[in-house]
N, C-alpha and C positions, 0 to 999 in steps of 0.2 A: 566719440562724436565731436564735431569742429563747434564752433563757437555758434557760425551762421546756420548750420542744419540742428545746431540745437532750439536757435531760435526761430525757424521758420518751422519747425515740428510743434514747437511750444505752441507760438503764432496760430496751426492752422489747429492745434488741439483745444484752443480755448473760441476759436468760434467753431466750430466744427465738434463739440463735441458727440460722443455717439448717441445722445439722446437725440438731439439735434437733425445728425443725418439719418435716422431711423423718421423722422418727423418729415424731412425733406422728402423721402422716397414716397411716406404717404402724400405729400403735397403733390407729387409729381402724379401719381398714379389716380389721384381725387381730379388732376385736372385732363390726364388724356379721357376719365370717364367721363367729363363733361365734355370733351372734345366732342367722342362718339353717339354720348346723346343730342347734341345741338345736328349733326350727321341726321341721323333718325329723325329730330323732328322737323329741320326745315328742309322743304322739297329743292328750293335752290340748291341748298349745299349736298343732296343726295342723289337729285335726282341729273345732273350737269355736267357737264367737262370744267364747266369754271371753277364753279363748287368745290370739284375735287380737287382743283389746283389750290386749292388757300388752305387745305388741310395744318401747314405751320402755320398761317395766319390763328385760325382759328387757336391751335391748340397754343400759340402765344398769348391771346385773350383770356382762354381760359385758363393760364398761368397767372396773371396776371388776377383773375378774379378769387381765385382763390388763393395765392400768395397774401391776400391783402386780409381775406377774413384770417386765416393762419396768424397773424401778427396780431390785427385786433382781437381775438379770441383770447391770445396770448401762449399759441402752442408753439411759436415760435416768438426769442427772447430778443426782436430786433422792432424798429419801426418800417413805416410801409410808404414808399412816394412814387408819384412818377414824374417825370423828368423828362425834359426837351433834351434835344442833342444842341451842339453849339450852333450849329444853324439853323436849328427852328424847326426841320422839316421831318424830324421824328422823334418819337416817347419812347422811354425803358423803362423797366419795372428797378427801384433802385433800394433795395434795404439794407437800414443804418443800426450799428451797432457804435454809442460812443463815434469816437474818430472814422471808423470803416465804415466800409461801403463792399456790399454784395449783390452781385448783379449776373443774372441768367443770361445764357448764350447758347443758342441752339448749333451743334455739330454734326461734320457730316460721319466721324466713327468716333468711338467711346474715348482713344487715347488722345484727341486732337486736343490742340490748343486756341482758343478763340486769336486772330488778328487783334492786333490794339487798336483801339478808338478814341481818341480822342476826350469824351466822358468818363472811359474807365481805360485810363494808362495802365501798364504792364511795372512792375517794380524793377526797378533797375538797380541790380549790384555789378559795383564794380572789383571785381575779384584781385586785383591789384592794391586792396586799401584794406584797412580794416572797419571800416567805417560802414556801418549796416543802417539802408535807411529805414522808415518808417513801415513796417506790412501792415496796410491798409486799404489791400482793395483783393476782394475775394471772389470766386470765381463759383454756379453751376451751372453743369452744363448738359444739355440733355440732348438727343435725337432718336433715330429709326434707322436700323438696319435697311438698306434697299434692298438688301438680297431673302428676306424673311419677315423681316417687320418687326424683329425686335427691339424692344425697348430697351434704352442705359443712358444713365447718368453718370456724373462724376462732379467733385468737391474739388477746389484745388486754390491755389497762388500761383498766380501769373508770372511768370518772369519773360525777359524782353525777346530771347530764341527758344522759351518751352517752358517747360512747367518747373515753378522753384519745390512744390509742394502738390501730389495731388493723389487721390485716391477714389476708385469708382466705387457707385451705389449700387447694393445688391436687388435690381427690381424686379428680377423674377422670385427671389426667396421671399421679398417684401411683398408681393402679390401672394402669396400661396399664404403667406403668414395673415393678411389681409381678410382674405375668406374665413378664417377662424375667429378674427376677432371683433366688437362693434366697430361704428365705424366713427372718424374722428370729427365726422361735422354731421348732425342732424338732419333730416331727412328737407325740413323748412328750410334751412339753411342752403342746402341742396337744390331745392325748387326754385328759391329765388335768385341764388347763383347763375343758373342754367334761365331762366328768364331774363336777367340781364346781357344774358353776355348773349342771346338770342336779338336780343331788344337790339344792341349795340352791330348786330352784325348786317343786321335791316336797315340800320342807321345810311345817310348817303353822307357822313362824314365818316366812315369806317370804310363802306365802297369808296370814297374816292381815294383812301389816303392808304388802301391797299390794289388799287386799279393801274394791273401793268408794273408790280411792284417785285421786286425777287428778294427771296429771304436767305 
């Protein structure tokens, strides 16, 4: 193994570790089930054409909501913020380890690579030097099959034309494993989650800053 794939293995193994991404895939799956509940109980969002069109809006809130107890709880070993983009006109879910920075990006199939943005650059090696810069910005990233509705995530390091680092999350073994065992946030914890992010979807600062908006 070369010097850089030793270090961008090292790199994605000390924050990615498998506790970590075992922790991730229940974060993920705690929030499409709050997704489905907010579904159920608000008649706008179930009963609409609109509704149904915000289904990533939503299930981004509810990442977002629960990303945040995950941290404060402290089952995940990172800090929790959100963050403007450089123009002002939109928030990311942004979690900080030391130096790094890990940030969700919803895809349209399991192997893609998010576009670079401006908040969260791509790492850029130059394979012509030996000169390896800092791996500091980490990647998950999650979507839905159109053709079934499956669910997949995946972990990874960005690089500038594809991934320097990456590895997908097993969430239908994590859902089966899931049924067997308690679950990682309290039932309370639960109710008030899904009340906020219900609360928040009523809001007409939420309508307006997802009205006409594409994900």
């Amino acid at each position: 193994m070369d010097l850089l794939s030793y270090k961008l293995q090292n790199a994605f193994m000390e924050m990615f570790t498998a506790e970590i991404q075992e922790t991730l895939t229940k974060l993920l799956l705690d929030a499409y089930d709050m997704r489905a509940e907010a579904f159920e109980q608000s008649a706008l969002l179930k009963n609409t054409q609109i509704g149904q069109g915000l289904k990533a809006h939503v299930l981004r809130a509810a990442i977002e909501k629960v990303s945040m107890l995950y941290c404060v709880k402290e089952f995940l070993p990172w800090s929790f913020e959100i963050q403007k983009n450089m123009a002002g006109n939109c928030k990311h879910i942004e979690l900080k380890k030391n130096d790094s920075r890990i940030y969700f990006s919803r895809v349209q199939n399991e192997q893609m690579k998010p576009k670079s943005v401006k908040y969260r650059p791509d790492i850029e090696i130059n394979m012509f030097t030996e000169s390896i810069p800092p791996i500091d910005t980490f990647l998950i990233t999650y979507g839905e099959s159109r053709i079934n509705n499956r669910k997949f995530a995946g972990v990874g390091i960005p690089g500038t034309d594809s991934w320097l680092y990456f590895k997908l999350l097993d969430l239908v073994s994590a859902e089966k494993q899931r049924e067997k065992e308690a679950a990682t946030i309290t039932s309370d914890d639960k109710d008030k989650l899904l009340a906020d992010l219900l609360e928040e979807i009523n809001s007409d600062e939420w309508n307006d800053a997802n009205d006409e908006k594409e994900v």
